[in-house]
KOLLO-735238 format. One record per residue (C-alpha): residue number from 1; y, z, x. Coordinates in nm, 3 decimals. Layout:
{NUM; {Y; Z; X}}
...
END
This chain:
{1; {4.861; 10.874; 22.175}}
{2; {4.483; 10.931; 22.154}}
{3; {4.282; 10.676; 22.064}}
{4; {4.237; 10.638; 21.691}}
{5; {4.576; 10.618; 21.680}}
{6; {4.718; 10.388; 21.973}}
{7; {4.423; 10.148; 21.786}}
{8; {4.568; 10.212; 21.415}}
{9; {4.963; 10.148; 21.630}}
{10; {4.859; 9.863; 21.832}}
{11; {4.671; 9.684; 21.462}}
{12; {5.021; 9.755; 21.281}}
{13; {5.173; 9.603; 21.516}}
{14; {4.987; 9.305; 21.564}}
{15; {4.988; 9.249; 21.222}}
{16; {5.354; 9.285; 21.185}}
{17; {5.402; 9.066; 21.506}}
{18; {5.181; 8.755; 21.341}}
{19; {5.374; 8.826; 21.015}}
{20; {5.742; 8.777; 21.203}}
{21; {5.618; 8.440; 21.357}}
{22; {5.451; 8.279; 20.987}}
{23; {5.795; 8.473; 20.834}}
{24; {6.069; 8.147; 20.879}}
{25; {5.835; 7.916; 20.764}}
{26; {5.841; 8.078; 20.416}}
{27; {6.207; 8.238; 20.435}}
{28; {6.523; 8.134; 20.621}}
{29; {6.591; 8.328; 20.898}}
{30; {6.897; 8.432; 20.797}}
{31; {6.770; 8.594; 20.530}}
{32; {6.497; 8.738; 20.669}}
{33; {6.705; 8.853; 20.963}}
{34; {6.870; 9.123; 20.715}}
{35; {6.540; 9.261; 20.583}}
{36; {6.423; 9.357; 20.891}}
{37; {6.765; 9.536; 20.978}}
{38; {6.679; 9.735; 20.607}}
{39; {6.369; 9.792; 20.682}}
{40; {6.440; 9.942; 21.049}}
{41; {6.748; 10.183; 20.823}}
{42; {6.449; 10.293; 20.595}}
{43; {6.231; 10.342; 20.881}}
{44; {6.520; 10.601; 21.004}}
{45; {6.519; 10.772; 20.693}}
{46; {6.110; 10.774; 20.662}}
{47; {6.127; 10.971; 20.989}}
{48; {6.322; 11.257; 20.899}}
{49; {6.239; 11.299; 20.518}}
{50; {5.873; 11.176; 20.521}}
{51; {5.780; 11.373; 20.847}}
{52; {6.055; 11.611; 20.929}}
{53; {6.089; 11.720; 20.510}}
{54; {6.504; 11.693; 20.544}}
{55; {6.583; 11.442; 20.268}}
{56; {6.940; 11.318; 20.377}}
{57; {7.177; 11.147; 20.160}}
{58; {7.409; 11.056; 20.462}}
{59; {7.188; 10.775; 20.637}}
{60; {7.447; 10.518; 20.558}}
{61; {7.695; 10.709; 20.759}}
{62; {7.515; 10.684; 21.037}}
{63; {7.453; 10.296; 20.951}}
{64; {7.805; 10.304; 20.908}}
{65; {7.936; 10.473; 21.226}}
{66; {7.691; 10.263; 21.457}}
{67; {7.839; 9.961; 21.284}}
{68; {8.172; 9.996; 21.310}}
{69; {8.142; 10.163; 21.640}}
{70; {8.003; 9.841; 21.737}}
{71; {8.281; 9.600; 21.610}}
{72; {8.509; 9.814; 21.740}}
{73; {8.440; 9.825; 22.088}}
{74; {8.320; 9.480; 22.072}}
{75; {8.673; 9.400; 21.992}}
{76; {8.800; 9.565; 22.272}}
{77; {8.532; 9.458; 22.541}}
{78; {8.464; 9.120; 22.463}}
{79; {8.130; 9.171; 22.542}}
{80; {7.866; 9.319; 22.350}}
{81; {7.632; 9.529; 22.614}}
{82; {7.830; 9.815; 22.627}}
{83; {7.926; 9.838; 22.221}}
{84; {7.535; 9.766; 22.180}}
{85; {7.460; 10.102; 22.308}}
{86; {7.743; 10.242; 22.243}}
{87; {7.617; 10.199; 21.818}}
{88; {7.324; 10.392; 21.893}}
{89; {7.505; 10.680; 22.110}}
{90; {7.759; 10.770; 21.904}}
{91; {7.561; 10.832; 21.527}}
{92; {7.339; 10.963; 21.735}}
{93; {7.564; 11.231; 21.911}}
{94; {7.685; 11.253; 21.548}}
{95; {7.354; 11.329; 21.409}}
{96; {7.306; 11.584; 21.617}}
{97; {7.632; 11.789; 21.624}}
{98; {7.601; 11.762; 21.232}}
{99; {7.176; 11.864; 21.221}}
{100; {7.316; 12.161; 21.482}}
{101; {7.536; 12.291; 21.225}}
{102; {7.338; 12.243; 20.963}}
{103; {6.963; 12.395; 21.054}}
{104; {7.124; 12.689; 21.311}}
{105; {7.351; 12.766; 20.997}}
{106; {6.996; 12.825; 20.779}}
{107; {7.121; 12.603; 20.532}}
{108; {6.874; 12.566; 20.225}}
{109; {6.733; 12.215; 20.170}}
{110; {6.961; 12.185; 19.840}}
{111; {7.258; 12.273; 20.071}}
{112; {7.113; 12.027; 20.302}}
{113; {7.104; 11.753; 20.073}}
{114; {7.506; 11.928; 19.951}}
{115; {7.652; 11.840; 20.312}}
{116; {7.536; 11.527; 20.369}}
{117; {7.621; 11.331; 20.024}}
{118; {7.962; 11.503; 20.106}}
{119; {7.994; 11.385; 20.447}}
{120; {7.929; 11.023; 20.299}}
{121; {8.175; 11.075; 20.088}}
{122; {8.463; 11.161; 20.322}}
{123; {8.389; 10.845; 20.509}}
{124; {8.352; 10.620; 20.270}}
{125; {8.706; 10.768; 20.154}}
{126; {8.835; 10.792; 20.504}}
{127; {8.764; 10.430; 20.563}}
{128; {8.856; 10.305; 20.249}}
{129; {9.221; 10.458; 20.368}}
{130; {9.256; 10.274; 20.705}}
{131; {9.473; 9.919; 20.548}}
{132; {9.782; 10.048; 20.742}}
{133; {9.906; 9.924; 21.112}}
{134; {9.897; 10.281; 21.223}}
{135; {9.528; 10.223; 21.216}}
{136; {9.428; 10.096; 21.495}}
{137; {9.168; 10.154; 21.802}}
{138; {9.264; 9.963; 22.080}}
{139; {9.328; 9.615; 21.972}}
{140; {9.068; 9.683; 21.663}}
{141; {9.271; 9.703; 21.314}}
{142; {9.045; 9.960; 21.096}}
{143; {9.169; 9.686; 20.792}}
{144; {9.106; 9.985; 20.536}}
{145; {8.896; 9.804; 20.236}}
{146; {8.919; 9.467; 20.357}}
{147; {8.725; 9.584; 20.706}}
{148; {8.698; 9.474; 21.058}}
{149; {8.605; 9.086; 21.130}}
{150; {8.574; 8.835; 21.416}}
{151; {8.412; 9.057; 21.681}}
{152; {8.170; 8.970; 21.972}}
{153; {7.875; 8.900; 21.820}}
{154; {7.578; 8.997; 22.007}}
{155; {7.535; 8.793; 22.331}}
{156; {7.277; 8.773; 22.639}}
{157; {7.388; 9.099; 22.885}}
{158; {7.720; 8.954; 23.145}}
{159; {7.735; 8.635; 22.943}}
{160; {7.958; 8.660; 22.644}}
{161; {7.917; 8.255; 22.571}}
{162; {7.541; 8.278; 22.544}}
{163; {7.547; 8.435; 22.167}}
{164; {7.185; 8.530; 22.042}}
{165; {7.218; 8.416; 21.685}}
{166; {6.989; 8.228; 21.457}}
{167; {6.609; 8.224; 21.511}}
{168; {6.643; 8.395; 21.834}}
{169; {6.854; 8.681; 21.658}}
{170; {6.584; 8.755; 21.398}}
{171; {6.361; 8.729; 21.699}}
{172; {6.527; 9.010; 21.874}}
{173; {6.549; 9.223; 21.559}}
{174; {6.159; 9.202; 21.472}}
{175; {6.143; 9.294; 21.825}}
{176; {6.350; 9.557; 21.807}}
{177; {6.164; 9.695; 21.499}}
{178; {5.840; 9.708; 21.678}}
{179; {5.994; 9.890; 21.952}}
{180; {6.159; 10.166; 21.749}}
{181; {5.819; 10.158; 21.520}}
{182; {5.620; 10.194; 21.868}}
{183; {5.854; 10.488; 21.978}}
{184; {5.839; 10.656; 21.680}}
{185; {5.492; 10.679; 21.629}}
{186; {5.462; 10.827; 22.016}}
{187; {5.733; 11.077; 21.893}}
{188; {5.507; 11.173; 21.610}}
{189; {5.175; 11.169; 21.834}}
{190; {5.333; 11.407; 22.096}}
{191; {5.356; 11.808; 22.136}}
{192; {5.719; 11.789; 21.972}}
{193; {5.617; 11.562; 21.658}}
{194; {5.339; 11.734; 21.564}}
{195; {5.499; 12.071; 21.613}}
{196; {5.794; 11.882; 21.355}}
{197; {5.528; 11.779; 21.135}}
{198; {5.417; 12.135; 21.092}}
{199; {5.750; 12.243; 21.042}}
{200; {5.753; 12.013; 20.751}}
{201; {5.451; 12.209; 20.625}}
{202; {5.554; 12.572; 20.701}}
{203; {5.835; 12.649; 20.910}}
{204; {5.799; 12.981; 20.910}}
{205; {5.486; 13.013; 21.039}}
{206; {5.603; 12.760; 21.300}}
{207; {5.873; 12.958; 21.367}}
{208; {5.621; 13.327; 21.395}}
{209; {5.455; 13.141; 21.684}}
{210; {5.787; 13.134; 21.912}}
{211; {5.866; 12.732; 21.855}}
{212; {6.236; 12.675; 21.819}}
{213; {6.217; 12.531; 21.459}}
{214; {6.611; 12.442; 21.482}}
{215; {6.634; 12.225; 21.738}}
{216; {6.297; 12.025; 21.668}}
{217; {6.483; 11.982; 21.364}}
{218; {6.797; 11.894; 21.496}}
{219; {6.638; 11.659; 21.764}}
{220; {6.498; 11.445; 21.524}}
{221; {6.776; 11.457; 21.262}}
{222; {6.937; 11.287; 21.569}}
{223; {6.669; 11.029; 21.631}}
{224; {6.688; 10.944; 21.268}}
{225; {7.046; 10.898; 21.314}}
{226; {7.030; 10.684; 21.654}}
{227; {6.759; 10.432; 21.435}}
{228; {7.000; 10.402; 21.198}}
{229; {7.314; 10.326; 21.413}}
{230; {7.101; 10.060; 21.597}}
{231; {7.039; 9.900; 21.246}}
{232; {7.431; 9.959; 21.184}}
{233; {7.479; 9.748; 21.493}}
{234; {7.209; 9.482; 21.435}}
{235; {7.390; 9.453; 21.104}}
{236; {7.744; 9.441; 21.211}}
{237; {7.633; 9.117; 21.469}}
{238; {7.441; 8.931; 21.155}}
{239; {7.712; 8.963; 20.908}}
{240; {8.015; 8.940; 21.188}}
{241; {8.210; 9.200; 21.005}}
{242; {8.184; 9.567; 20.873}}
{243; {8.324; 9.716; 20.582}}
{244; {8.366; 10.046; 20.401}}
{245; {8.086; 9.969; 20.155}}
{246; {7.830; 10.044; 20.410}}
{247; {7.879; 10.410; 20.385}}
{248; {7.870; 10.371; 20.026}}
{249; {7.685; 10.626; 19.763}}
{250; {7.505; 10.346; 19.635}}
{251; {7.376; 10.181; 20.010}}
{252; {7.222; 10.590; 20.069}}
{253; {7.094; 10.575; 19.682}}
{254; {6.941; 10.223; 19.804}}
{255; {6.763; 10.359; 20.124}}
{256; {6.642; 10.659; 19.952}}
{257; {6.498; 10.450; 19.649}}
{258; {6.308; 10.224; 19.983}}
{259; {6.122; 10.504; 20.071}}
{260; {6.003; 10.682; 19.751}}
{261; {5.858; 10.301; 19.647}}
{262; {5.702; 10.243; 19.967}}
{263; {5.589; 10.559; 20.044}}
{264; {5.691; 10.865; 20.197}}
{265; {5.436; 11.023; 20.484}}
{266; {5.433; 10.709; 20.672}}
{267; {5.640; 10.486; 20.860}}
{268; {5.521; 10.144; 20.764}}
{269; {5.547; 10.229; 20.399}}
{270; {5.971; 10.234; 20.373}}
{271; {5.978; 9.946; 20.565}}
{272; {5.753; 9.732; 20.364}}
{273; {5.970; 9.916; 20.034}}
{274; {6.309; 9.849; 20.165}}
{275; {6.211; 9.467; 20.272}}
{276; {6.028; 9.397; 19.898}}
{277; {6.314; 9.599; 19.732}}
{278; {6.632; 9.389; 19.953}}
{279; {6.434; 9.065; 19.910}}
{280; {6.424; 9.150; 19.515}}
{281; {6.754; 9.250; 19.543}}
{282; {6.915; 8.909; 19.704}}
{283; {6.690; 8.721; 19.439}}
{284; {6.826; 8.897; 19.111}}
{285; {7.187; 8.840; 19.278}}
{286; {7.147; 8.441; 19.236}}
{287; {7.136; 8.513; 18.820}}
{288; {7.369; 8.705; 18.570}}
{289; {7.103; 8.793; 18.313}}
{290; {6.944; 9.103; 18.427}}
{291; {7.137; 9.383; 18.591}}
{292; {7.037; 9.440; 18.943}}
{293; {7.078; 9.849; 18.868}}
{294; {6.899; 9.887; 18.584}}
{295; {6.558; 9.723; 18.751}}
{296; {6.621; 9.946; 19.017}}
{297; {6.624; 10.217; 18.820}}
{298; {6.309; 10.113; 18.632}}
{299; {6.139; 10.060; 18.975}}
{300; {6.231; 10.407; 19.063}}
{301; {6.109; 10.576; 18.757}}
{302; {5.757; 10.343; 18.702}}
{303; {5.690; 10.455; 19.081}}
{304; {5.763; 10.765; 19.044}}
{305; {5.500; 10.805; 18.723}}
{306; {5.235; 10.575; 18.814}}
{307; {5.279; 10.552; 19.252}}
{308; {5.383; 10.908; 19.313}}
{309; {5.268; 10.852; 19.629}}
{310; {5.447; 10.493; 19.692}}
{311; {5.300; 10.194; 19.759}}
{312; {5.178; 10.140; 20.064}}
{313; {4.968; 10.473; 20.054}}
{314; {4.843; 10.420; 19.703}}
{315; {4.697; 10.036; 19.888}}
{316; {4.577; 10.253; 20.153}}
{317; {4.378; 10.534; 19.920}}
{318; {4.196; 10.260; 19.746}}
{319; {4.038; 10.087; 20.027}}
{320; {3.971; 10.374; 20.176}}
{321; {3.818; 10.479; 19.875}}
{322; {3.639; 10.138; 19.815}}
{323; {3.496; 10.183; 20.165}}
{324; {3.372; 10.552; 20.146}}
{325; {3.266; 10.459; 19.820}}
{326; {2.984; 10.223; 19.972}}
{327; {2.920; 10.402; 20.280}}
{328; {2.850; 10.703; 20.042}}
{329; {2.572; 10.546; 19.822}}
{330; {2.363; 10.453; 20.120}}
{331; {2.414; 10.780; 20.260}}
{332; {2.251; 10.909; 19.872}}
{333; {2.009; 10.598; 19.924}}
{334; {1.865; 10.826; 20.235}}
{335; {1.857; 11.133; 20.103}}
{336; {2.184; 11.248; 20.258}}
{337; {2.467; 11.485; 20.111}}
{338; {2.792; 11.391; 20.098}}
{339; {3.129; 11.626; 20.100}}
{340; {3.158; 11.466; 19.753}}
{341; {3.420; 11.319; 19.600}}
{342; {3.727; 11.530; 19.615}}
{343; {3.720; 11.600; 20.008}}
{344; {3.613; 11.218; 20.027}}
{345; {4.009; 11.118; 19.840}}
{346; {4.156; 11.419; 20.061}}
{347; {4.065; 11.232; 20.374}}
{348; {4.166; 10.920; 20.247}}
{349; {4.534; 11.023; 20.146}}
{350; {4.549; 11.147; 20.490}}
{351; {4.462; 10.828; 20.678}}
{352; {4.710; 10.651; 20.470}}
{353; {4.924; 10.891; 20.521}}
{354; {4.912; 10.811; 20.913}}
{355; {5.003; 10.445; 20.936}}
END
């Protein structure tokens, strides 16, 4: 990274660090142990839509598959290093074989979007259709609707006694969200994310300067499928059991509303949407009076009009805005000429658009 952005990186992530230490002593852990796993599934999905431009309805397969992967081989190991990795490896590998497919076919974006809501579908389906006996990995029972409980929760590496649970859980999953935050932005700051980011712009004038636009695209589909499987996993360990409902339509409707209300173009900006949105969520599921769908829905649509940009790039325009605003009328107290207004609020959507 150079240095404007390791500093804008290393401020996020100070930020968030001092915000996961105050967090339990406002929220219960438990709680607050889920929104991170959201916002780390939104994160996924920021990735490839908000810098990649491939708007995915299938991220909850991929939360799904690194979920279930997880209990499975959990069940069958006894010990949760191996299934751990084993979450992230396998939507990944999925990811990819399914992004191969998809960008060296030339698929259109609308076919894009086609594919994936149908490969959610299928699972969901598939899963749904597991109750019998003859469904079985190992000594892990599929269950069908009712799911897969009583796995190995996550434990310390060659210990499978020592559970991390608790406070030290949502420790290791605010953790693990700075990592994967940290990662992606040096993705996004090297020779293959800003060659993806252009792609996003114009691929085919990527493409007219002998860059394989396929397999940057393919690559990080795959990424954004590996983020996701590690929240799958995260999740599967918190709740202690997975069910069909997390490849539902309505958990990809969910991650995709996350990121339009935070903001797309950045990475903090669906994971400050999908933590305010799940937090909302969990308190309008503790009364009867108000459905949880419709305020959704009016979220969505009041965003949409009046934050087209999201949230947490709207926040970002306006201080900018407030600050070039001052440093602007000294410059006219001098005698100096500005770029004026316009070019000012270009640059500013930009820098928002970087955190």
């Amino acid at each position: 990274m150079v240095g404007g952005e390791f500093r804008k990186t290393l401020a996020v992530i100070v930020v968030a660090f001092v915000a996961m230490l105050i967090g339990p002593s406002l929220i219960d852990s438990y709680t607050l142990t889920v929104l991170i796993i959201y916002g780390m599934l939104a994160l996924s999905l920021g990735l490839i839509w908000g810098y990649g431009g491939i708007l995915c309805f299938g991220q909850a397969v991929f939360f799904g598959l690194g979920a279930y992967s997880y209990a499975i081989a959990a069940t069958n190991i006894g010990e949760s290093t191996v299934p751990f990795l084993l979450g992230i490896a396998i939507p990944f590998a999925f990811a990819f074989l399914l992004g191969a497919m998809m960008f060296y076919g030339r698929l259109s974006d609308v076919y894009l979007g086609v594919i994936t809501l149908v490969v959610t579908l299928i699972f969901y389906k598939f899963v749904n259709s597991t109750a019998g006996p003859e469904y079985v990995i190992g000594n892990a029972r599929l269950g069908g609707f009712n799911g897969i409980p009583g796995f190995q929760t996550l434990n310390v590496p060659g210990d499978p006694g020592a559970y991390i649970y608790d406070i030290d859980f949502y420790y290791f999953c605010g953790v693990a969200l700075l990592v994967v935050y940290a990662l992606v932005r040096w993705l996004l700051a090297s020779p293959f994310g800003r060659v993806a980011v252009a792609i996003r712009e114009n691929e085919q004038r990527v493409e007219l300067m002998g860059y394989d636009v396929r397999f940057r695209k393919t690559v990080l589909f795959a990424v954004g499928g590996a983020i996701a499987g590690l929240s799958g996993t995260l999740f599967a360990s918190w709740a202690e059991i997975v069910t069909p409902g997390m490849f539902s339509l309505a958990q990809s409707a969910e991650i995709i509303i996350w990121c339009i209300v935070g903001g797309l173009g950045t990475l903090v900006g669906p994971v400050v949407g999908a933590m305010a949105l799940a937090y909302l969520k969990f308190l309008l599921g503790q009364q009867s009076l108000v459905d949880t769908t419709l305020v959704f829905g009016l979220i969505l649509v009041l965003s949409v009009l009046f934050l087209p940009r999201g949230v947490v790039p709207t926040l970002g325009l306006l201080g900018r805005k407030r600050r070039g605003g001052g440093s602007s009328r000294r410059r006219a107290g001098r005698g100096r000429s500005g770029r004026g207004r316009r070019a000012m609020q270009e640059d500013a959507a930009k820098e928002g658009a970087d955190v």
